[in-house]
N, C-alpha and C positions, 0 to 999 in steps of 0.2 A: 351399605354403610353399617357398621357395628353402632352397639348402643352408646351410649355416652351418659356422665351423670351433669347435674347442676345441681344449687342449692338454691333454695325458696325460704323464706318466712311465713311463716302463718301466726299468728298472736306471737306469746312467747317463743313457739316452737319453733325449731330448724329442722328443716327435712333434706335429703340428699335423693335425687329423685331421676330415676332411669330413666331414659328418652332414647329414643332414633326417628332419625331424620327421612322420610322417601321421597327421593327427586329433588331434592331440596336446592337443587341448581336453578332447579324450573321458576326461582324466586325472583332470577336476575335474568330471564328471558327475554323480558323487552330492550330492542337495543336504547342506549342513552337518548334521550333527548324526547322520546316518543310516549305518547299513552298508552301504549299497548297494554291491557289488563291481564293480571296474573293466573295464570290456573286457579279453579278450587283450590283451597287447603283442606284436607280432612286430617281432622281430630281422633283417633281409635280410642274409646274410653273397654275396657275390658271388663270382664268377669268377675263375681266374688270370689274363686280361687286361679284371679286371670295375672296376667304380667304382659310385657313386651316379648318373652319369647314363645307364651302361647297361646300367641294368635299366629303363630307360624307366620307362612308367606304370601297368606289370604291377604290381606291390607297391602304389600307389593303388588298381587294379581290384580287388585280393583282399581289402584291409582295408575298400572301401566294400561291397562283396559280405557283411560280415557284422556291418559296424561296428567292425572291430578298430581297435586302434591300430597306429603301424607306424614301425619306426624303421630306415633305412637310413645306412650309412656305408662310406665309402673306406678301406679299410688303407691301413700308412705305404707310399708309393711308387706309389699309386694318384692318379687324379683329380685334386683340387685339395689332398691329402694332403703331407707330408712327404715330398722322392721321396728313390729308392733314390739313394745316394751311387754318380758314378760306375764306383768302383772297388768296389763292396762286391761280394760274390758271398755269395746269401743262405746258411746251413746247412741240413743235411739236413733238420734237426726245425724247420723253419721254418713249417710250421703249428703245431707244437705251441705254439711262441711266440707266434702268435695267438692260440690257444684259451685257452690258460693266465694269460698276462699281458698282451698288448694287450687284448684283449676286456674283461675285467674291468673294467681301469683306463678304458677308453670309459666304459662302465655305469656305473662310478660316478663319473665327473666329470659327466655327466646328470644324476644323482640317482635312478637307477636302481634299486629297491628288489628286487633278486633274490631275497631271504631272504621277502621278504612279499608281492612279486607278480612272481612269477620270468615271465621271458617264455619264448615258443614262438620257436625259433632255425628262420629259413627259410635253407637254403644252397646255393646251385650251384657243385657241380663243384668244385674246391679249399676254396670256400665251405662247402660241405658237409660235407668229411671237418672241417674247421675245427669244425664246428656238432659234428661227433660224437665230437671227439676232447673239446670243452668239457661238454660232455652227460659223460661219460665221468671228469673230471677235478673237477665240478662238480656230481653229479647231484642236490642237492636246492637247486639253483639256476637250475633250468631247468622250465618245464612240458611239454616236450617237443622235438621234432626234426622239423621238414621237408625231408629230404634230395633235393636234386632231381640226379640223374647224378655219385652221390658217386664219391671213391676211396679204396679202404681198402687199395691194397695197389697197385703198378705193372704192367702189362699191355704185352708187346709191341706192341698196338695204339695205346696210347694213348704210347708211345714213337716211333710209326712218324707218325703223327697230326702229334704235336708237330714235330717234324724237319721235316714239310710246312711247316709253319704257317711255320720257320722260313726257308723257302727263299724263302715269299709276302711272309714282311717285310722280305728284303733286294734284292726285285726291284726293284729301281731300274735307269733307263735314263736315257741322258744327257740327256734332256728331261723326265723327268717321278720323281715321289717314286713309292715302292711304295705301292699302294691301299692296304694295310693299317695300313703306316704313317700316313698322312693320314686315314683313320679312328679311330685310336685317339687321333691329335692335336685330334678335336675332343673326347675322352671325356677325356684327360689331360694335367695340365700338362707332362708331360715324357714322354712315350711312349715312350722307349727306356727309362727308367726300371722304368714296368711293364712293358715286352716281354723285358727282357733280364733283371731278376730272375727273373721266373717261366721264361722260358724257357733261362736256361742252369743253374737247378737241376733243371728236369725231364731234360736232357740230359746230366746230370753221371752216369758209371755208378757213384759211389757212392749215387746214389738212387734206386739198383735195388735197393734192399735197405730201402728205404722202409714201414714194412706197421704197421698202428695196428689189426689184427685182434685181437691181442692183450689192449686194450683196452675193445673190443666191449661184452664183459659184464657191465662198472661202469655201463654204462647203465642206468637204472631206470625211467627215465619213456617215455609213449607215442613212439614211431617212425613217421614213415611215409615210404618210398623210394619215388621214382620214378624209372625209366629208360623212356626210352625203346630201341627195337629196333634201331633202325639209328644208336645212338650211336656216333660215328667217332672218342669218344676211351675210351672202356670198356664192358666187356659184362657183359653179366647175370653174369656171374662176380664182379660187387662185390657187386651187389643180394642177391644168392644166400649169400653169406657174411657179411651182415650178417644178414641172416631166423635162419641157421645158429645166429647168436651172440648176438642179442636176441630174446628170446621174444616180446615182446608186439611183433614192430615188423612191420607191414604192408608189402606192395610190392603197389605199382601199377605195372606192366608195359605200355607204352604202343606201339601198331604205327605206323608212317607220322609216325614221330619221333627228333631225332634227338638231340645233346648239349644242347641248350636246349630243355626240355619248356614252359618256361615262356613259350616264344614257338611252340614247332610247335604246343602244344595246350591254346594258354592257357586256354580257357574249360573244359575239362575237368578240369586242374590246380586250378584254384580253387576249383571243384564239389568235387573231392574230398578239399581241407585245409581247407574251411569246414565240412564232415559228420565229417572226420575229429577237428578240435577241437572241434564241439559234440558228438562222444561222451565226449571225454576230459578233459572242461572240468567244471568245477561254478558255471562263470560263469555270470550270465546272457549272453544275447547284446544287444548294442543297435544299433537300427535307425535 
């Protein structure tokens, strides 16, 4: 299924906001009349320079891997999304505005029954603290969390990281655009859009004092974190503080990987949030 847009309100604002749908037939599966309960739903929440088209065909691989359903979409300023207004410069608690009131307002212009059939929130990397900060803000709205190389708190590393990234997207030379830039041109309508929101709030030294720890422990439903080892934007010092602070929440600590586990070691990944939701699940699964 190709993407499709909707619109959302959030306060004053209006957003126009990319989605696609996986298996989404899988919705009307039980015949009439019966209880049959619905597959999972998973939620894909993306990356700081993420969208709907890159996450590729990883999120198709995992929901056919166990028959889930699966629903991806762009935040405002992502993708084929509503972009970031030249001039805006996002605020600190600029995830927490996802987690709290974009996300929502998504879910329920779908029709999205979170009260009755809450979905499993899968998130990379900004994605993720996103997923855990809604988990957290929402927790009998959620059936659980797939954190993949989240952050719950800002790292020298992932400050020093960022700063590269920033020097790769202004390499331009008098014949040719920066690689990064013309990559991200073919994921987003406006690529400075995403590049420069996300990257001049990570950069900003008020959001060094960024940290959703605090939080943690309103989580109630199952967890499960992966990092990988040689992530070049945060270290086991996130993963290690979430375990700290949710009891029930598993880490999977991954070698010869680096901040996208979901492509160094996909088929491993998928192996262990299709075992990890059929223990936490009362679904059946369908095949």
């Amino acid at each position: 299924m190709t993407a499709s847009l909707t619109r959302i309100a959030v306060g004053a604002r209006e957003y126009s906001l990319e989605y696609e749908w996986i298996s989404h037939e899988r919705s009307a599966i039980a015949p009439e009349g019966t209880a049959s309960p619905l597959p999972p739903l998973l939620v894909f929440l993306h990356e700081g320079l993420g969208s709907v088209a890159m996450w590729r065909d990883w999120p198709r691989q995992l929901c056919e891997a166990s028959g889930f359903r699966g629903l991806i979409y762009s935040r405002p300023g992502y993708g084929r999304s509503t972009p970031r207004p030249h001039a805006e410069k996002w605020p600190v608690d600029f995830m927490h505005t996802q987690a709290r009131d974009v996300l929502p307002a998504l879910l329920q212009a779908l029709g999205v029954d979170t009260a009755g059939d809450p979905p499993w929130l899968v998130g990379h990397s900004d994605g993720a603290s996103i997923a855990l900060i809604h988990a957290a803000a929402f927790p009998s709205h959620v059936a659980g969390v797939i954190a993949l190389a989240p952050h719950v708190f800002v790292e020298d590393l992932s400050i020093e990281s960022i700063e590269r990234t920033r020097e790769t997207y202004l390499a331009t030379t008098d014949t040719q655009q920066a690689p990064l830039r013309v990559k991200l041109a073919r994921y987003h309508d406006e690529p400075d859009s995403a590049f420069w929101g996300w990257n001049d709030i990570w950069l900003d030294p008020a959001f060094r004092s960024w940290n959703i720890e605090a939080m943690l422990p309103a989580i109630t439903k199952p967890v499960l974190v992966v990092q990988g080892e040689d992530d070049e934007y945060g270290t086991m010092a996130q993963v290690d503080s979430i375990a700290k602070r949710v009891p029930q929440a598993e880490v999977l600590k991954l070698p010869a990987c680096g901040h996208s586990p979901q492509r160094d070691q996909a088929q491993q990944v998928i192996k262990a949030i299709v075992e990890f939701i059929a223990r936490h699940s009362q679904q059946r699964t369908y095949e």
